[in-house]
C-alpha positions in Angstrom: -27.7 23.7 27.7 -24.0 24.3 27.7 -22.3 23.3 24.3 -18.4 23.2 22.8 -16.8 22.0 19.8 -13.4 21.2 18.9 -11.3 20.1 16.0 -8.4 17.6 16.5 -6.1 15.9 13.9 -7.1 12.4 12.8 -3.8 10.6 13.9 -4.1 8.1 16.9 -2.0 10.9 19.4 -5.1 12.4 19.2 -7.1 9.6 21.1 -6.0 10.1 24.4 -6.4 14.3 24.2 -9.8 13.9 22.9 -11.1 11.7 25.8 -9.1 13.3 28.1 -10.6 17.2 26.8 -14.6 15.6 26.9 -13.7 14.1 30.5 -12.9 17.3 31.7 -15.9 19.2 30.5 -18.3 16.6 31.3 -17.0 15.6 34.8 -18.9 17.9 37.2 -21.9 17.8 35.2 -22.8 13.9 35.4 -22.0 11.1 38.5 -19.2 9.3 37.7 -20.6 5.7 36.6 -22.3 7.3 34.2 -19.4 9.5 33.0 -17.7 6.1 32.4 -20.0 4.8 30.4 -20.4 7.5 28.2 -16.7 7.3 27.9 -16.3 3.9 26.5 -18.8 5.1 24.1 -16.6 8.1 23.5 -13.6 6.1 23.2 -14.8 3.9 20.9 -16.1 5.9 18.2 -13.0 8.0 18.8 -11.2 5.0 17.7 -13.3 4.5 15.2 -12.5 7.6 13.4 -9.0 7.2 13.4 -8.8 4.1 11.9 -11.5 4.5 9.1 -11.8 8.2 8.8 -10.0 11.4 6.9 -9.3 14.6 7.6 -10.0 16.3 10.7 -11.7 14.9 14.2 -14.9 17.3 15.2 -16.4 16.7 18.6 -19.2 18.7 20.0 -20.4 18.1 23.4 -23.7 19.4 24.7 -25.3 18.8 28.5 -28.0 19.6 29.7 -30.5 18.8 32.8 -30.2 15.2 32.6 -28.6 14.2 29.2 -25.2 14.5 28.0 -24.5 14.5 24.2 -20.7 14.2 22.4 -20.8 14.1 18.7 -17.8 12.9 16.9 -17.3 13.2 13.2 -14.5 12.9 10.9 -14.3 12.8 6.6 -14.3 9.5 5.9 -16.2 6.9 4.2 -18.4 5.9 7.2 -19.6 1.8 7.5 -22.1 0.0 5.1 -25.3 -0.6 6.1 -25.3 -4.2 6.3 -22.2 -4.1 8.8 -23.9 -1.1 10.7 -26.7 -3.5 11.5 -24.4 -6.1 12.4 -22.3 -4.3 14.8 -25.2 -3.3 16.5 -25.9 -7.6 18.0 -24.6 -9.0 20.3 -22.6 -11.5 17.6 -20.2 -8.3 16.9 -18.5 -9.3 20.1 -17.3 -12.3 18.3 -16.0 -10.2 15.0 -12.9 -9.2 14.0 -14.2 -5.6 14.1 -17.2 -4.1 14.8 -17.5 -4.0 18.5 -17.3 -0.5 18.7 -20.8 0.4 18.2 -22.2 -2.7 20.0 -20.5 -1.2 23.1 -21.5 2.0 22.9 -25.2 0.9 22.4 -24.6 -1.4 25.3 -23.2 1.4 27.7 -25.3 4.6 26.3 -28.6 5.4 25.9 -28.4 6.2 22.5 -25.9 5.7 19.2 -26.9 7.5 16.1 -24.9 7.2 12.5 -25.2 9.9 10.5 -23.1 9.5 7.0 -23.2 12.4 4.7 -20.1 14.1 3.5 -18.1 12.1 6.4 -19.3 9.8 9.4 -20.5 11.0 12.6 -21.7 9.3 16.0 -23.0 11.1 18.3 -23.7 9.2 21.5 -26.2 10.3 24.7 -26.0 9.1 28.3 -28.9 10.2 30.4 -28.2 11.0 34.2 -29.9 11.8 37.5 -33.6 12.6 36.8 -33.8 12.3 33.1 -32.6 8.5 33.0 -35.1 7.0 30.7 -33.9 3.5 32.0 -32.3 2.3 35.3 -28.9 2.6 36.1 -26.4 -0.4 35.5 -25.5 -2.5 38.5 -21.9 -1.5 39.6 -19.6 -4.4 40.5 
């Protein structure tokens, strides 16, 4: 398994560098469609700690045969648990906020919320032989 980690200020500049750094790693290791998805995922929770969290951006990404993991945790006060259910339905489309996490569950194979000390997300894609599930029709 290969792993990195890196620390990024929490201001929205920072967006386009992080994606843009976890693209690069993660590009020769997974086919592209699936690279996409994880990157809306990546984006999105990205986004998510800019505008709700403190301090500094982690991000750790791991791959491995078949699964690729990015981790993205920041200082702040994380979501509620009623609105972490909620933005996990289909319904979240329709709020004002919230989507975030629908999407990534929609486009990932799985979206786990940790919230101690901070928030972190850390989102998996599985790939090639490890797919748990098949792959999304392409349009």
């Amino acid at each position: 398994m290969q792993t990195a980690r890196f620390t990024f200020e929490c201001e929205p500049e920072s967006a386009a560098l992080i994606r843009a750094t976890v693209n690069e790693l993660l590009r020769t290791s997974m086919p592209p469609a699936d690279l996409r998805e994880l990157m809306v995922g990546v984006g999105e929770a990205v986004a998510n700690a800019i505008e709700h969290g403190r301090g500094p951006i982690h991000v750790d990404v791991e791959v491995g045969p078949g699964e690729a993991t990015v981790t993205v945790g920041d200082f702040g006060a994380g979501i509620d648990s009623e609105r972490l259910g909620a933005s996990r339905t289909p319904a979240a489309l329709d709020a004002e906020s919230g989507r975030g996490l629908y999407l990534m569950s929609q486009m990932c194979d799985s979206v786990v919320v940790r919230q101690n000390r901070g928030c972190t997300v850390s989102i998996a894609k599985q790939f090639g032989a490890g797919r748990a599930r098949p792959p999304r029709p392409t349009s």
